[in-house]
Jmol script that loads the backbone (N, CA, C; Angstrom):
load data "model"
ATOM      1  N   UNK A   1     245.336  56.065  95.176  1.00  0.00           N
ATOM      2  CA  UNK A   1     246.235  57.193  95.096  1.00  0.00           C
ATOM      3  C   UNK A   1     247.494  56.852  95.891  1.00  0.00           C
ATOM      4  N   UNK A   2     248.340  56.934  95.633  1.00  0.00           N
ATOM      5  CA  UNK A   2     249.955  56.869  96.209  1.00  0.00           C
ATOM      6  C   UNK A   2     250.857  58.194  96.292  1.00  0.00           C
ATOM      7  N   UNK A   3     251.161  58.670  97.634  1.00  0.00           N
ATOM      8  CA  UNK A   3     251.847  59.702  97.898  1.00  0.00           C
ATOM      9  C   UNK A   3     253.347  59.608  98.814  1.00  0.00           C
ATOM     10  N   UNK A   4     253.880  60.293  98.476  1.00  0.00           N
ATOM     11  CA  UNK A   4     255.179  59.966  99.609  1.00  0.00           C
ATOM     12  C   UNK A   4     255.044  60.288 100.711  1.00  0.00           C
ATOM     13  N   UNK A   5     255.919  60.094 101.513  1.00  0.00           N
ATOM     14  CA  UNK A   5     255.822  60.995 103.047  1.00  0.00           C
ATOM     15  C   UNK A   5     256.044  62.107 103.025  1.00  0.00           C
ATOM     16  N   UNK A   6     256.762  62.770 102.218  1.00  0.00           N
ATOM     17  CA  UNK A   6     256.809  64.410 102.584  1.00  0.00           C
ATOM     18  C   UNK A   6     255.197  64.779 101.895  1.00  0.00           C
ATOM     19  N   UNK A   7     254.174  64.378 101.291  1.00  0.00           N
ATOM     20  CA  UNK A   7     253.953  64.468 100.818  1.00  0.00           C
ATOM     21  C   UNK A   7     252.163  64.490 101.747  1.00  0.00           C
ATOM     22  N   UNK A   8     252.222  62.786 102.255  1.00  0.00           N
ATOM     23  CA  UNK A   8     251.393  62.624 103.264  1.00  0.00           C
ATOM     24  C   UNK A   8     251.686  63.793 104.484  1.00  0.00           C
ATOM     25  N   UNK A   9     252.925  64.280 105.128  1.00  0.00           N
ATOM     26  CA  UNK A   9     253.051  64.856 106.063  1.00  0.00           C
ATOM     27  C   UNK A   9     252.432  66.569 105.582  1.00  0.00           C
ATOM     28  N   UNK A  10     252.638  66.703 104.839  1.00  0.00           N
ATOM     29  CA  UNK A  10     252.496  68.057 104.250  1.00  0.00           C
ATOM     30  C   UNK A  10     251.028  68.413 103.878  1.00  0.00           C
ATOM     31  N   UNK A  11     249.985  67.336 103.467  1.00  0.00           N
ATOM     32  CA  UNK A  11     248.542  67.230 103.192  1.00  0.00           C
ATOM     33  C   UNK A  11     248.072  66.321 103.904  1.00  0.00           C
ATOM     34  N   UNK A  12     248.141  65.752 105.008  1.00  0.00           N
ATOM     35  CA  UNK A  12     247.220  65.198 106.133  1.00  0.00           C
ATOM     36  C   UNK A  12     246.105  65.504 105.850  1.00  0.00           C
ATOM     37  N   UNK A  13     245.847  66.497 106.389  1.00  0.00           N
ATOM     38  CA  UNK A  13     244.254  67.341 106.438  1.00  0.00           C
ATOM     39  C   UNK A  13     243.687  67.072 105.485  1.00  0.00           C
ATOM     40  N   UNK A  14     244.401  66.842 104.100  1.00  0.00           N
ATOM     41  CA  UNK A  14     243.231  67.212 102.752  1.00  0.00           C
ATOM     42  C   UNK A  14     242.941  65.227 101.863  1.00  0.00           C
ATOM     43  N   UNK A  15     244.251  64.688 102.806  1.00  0.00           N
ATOM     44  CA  UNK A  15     244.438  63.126 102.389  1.00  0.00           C
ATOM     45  C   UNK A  15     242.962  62.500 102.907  1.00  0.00           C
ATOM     46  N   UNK A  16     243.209  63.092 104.600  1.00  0.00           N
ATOM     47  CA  UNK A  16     241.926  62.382 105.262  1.00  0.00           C
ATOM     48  C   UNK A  16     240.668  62.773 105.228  1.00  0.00           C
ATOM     49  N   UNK A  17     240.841  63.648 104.289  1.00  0.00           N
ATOM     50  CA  UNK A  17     239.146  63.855 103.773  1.00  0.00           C
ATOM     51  C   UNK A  17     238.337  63.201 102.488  1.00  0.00           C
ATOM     52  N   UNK A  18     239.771  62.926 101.780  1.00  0.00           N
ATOM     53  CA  UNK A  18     239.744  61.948 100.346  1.00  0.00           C
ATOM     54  C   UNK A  18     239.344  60.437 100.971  1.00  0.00           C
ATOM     55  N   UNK A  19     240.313  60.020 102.173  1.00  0.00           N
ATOM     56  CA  UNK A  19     239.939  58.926 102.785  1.00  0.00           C
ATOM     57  C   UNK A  19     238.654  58.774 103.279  1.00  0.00           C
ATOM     58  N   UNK A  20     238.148  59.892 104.053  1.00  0.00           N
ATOM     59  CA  UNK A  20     236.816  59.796 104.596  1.00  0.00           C
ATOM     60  C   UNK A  20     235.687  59.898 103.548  1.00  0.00           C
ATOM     61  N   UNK A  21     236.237  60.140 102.541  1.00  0.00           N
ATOM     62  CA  UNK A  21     234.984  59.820 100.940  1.00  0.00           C
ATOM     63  C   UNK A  21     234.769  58.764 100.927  1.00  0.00           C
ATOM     64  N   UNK A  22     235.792  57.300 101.092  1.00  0.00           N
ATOM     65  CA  UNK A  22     235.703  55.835 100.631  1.00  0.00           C
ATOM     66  C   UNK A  22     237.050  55.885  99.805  1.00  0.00           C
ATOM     67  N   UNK A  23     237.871  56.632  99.395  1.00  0.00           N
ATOM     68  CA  UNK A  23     239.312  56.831  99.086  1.00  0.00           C
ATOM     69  C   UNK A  23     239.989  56.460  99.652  1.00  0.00           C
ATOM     70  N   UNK A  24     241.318  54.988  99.353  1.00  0.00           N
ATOM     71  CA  UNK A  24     242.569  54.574 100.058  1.00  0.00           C
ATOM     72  C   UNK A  24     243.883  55.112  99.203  1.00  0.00           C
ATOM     73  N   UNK A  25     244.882  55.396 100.383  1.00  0.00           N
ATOM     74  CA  UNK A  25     245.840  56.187  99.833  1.00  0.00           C
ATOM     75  C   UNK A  25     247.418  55.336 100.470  1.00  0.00           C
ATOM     76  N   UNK A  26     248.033  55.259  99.186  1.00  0.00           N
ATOM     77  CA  UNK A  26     248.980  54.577  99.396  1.00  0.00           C
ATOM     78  C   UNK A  26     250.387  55.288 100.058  1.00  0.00           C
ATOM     79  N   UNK A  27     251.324  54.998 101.259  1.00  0.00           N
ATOM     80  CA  UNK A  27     252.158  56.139 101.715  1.00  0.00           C
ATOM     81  C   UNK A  27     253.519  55.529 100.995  1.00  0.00           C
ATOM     82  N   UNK A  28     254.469  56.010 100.349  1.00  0.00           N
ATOM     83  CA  UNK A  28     255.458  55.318  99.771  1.00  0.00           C
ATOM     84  C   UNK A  28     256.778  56.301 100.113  1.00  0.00           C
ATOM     85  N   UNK A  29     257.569  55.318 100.661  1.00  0.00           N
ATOM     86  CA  UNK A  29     259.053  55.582 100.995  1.00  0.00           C
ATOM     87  C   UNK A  29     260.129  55.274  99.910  1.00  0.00           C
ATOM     88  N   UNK A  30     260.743  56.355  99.098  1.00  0.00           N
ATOM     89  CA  UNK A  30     261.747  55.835  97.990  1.00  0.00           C
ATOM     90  C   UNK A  30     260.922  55.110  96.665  1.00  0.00           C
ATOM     91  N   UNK A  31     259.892  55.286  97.224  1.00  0.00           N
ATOM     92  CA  UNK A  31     258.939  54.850  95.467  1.00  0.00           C
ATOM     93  C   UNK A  31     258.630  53.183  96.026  1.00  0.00           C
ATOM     94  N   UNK A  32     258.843  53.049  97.289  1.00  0.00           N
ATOM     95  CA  UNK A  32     258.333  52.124  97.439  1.00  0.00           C
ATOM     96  C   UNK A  32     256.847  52.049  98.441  1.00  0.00           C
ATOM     97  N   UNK A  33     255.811  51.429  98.104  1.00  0.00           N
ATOM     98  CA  UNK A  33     255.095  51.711  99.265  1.00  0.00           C
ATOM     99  C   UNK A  33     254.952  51.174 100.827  1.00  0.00           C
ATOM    100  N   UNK A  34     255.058  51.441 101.572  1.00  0.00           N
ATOM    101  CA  UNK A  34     255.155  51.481 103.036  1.00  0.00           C
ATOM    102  C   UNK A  34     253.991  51.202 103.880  1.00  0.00           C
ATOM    103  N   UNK A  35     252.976  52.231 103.732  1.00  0.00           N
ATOM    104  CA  UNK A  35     251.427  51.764 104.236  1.00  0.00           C
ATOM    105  C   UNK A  35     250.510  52.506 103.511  1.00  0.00           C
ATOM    106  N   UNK A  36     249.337  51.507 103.943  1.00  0.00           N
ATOM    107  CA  UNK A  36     248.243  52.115 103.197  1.00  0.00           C
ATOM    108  C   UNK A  36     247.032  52.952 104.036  1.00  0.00           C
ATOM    109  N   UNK A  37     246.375  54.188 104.068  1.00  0.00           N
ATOM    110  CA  UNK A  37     245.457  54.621 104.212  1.00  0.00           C
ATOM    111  C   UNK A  37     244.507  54.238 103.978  1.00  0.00           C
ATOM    112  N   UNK A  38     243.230  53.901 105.328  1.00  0.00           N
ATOM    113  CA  UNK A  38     242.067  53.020 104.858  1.00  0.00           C
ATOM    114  C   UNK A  38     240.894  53.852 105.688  1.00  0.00           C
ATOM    115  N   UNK A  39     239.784  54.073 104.686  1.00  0.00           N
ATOM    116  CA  UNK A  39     238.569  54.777 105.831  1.00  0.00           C
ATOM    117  C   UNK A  39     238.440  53.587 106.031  1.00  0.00           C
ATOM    118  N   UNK A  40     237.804  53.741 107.545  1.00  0.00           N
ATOM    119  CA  UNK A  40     237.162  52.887 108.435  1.00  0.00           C
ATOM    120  C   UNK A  40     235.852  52.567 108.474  1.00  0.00           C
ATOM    121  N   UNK A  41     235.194  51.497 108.167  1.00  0.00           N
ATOM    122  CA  UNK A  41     234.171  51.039 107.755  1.00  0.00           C
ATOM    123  C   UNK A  41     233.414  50.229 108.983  1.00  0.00           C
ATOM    124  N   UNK A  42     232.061  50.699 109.559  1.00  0.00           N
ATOM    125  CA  UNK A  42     231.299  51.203 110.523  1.00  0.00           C
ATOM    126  C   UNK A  42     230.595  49.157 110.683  1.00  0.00           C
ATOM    127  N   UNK A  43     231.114  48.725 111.393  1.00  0.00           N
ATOM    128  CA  UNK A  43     230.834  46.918 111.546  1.00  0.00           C
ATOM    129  C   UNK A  43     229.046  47.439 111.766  1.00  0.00           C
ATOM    130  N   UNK A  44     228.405  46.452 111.269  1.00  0.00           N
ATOM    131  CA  UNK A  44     226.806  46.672 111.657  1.00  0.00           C
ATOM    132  C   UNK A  44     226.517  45.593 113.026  1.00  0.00           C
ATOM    133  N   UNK A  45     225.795  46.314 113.647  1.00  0.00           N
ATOM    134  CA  UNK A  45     225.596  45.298 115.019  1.00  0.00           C
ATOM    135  C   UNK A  45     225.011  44.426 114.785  1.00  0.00           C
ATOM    136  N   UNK A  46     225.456  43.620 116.147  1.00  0.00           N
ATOM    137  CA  UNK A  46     225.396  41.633 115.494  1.00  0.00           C
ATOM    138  C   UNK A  46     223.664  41.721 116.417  1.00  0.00           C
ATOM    139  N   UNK A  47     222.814  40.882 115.869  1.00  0.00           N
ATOM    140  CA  UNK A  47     221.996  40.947 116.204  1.00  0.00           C
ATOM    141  C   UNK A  47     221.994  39.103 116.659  1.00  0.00           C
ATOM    142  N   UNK A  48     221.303  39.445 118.511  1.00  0.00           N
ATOM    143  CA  UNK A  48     221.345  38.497 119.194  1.00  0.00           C
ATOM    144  C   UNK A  48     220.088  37.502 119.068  1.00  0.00           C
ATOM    145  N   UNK A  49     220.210  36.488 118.786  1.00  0.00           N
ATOM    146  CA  UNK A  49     219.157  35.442 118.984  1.00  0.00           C
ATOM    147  C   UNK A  49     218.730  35.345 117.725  1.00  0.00           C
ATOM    148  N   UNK A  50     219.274  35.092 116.398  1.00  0.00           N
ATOM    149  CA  UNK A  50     218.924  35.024 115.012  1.00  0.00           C
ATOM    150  C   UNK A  50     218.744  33.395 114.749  1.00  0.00           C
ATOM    151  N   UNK A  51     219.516  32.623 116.002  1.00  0.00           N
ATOM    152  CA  UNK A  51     219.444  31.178 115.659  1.00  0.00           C
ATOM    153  C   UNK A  51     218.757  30.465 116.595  1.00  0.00           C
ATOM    154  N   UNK A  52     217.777  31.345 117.606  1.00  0.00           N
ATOM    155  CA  UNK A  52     217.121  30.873 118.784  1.00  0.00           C
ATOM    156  C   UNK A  52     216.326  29.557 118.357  1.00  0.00           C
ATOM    157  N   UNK A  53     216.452  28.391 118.401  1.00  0.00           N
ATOM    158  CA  UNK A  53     215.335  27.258 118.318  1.00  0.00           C
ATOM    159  C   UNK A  53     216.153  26.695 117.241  1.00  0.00           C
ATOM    160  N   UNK A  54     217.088  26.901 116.706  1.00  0.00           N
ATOM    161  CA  UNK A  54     217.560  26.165 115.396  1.00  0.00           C
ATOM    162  C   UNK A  54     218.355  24.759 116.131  1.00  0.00           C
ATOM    163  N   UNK A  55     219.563  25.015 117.418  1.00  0.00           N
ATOM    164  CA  UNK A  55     220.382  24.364 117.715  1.00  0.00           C
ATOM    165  C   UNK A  55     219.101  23.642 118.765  1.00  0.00           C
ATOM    166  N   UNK A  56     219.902  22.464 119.067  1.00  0.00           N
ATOM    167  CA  UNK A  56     219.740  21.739 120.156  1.00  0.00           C
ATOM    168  C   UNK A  56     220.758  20.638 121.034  1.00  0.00           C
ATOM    169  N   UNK A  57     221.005  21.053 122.341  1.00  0.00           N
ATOM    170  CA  UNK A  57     222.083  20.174 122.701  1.00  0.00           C
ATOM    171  C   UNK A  57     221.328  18.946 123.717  1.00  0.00           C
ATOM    172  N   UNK A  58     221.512  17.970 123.622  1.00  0.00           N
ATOM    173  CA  UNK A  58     221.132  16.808 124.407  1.00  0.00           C
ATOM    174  C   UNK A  58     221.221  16.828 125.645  1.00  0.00           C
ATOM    175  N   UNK A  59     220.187  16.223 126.426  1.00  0.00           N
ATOM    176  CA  UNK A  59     220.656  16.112 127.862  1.00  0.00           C
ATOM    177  C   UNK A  59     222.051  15.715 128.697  1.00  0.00           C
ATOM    178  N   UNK A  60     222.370  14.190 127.812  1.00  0.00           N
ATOM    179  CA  UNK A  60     223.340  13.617 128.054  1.00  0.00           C
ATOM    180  C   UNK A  60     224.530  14.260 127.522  1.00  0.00           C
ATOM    181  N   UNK A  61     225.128  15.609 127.094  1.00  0.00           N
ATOM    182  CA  UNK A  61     225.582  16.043 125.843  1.00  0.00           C
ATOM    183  C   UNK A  61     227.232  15.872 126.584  1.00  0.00           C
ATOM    184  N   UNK A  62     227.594  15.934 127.872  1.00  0.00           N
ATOM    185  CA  UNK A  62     228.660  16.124 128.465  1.00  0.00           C
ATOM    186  C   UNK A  62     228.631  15.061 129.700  1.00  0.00           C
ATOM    187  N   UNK A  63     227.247  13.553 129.393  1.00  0.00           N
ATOM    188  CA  UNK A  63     228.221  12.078 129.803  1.00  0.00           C
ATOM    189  C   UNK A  63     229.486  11.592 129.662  1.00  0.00           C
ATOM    190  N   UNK A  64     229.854  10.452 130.493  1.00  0.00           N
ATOM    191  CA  UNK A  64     230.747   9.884 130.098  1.00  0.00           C
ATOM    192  C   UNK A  64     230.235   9.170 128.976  1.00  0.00           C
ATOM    193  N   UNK A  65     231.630   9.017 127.739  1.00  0.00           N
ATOM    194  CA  UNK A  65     231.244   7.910 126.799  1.00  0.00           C
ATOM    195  C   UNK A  65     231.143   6.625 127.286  1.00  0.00           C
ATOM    196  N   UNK A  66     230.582   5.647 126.375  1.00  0.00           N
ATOM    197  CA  UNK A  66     230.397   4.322 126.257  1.00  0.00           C
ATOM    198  C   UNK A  66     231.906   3.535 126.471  1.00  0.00           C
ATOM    199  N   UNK A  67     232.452   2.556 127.251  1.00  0.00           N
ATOM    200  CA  UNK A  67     233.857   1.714 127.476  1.00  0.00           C
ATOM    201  C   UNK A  67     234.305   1.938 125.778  1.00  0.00           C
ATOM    202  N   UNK A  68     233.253   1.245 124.943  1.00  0.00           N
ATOM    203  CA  UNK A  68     233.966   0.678 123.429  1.00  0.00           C
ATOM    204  C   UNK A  68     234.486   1.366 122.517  1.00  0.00           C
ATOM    205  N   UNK A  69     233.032   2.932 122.604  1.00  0.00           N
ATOM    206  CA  UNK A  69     233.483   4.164 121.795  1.00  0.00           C
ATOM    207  C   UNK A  69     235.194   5.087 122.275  1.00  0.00           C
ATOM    208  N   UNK A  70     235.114   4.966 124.210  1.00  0.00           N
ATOM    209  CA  UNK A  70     236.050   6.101 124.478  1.00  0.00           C
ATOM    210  C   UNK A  70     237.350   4.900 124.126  1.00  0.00           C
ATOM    211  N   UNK A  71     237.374   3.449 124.196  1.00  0.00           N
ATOM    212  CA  UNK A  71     238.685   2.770 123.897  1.00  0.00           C
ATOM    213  C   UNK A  71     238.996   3.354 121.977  1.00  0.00           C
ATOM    214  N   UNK A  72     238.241   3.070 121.505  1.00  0.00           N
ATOM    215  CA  UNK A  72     237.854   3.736 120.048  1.00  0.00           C
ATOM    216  C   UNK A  72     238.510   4.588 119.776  1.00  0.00           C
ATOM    217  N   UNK A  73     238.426   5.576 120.389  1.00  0.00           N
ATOM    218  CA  UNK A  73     239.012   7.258 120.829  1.00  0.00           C
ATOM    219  C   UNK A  73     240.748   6.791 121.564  1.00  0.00           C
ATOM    220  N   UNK A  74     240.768   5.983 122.336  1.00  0.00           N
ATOM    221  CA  UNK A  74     242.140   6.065 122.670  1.00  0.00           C
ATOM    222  C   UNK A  74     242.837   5.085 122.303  1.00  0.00           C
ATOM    223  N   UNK A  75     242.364   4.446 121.336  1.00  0.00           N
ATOM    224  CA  UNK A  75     243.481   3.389 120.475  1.00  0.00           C
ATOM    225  C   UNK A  75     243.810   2.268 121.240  1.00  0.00           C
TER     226      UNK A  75
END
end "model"
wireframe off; spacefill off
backbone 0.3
color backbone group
């Protein structure tokens, strides 16, 4: 849906209830549009430890490299 600003200013109340259905509403200045109206959509919580045992980092993981590999690395 696309409305102007006198238009948005004048039906707020009845825009953001169309929005709060799952309805986006376009705001347009001079027939052009300007911004868009978006309901806000509720992020689902991140659930911790879904990859527990998958990774593994090495003991050595943050040695120094090998002379041949780090010359390797610096040309």
């Amino acid at each position: 849906m696309e409305v102007s600003v006198h238009e948005a200013k004048t039906h707020l109340s009845r825009l953001l209830r169309r929005i709060a259905s799952g309805e986006e509403v376009t705001i347009s200045r001079s027939g052009k549009p300007v911004a868009r109206l978006v309901p806000i959509r509720e992020k689902p919580l991140r659930q911790l430890g879904l990859d527990a045992g998958k990774v593994r980092i090495a003991d050595d993981f943050d040695a120094p490299l090998p002379e041949d590999l780090l010359r390797a690395f610096e040309g």
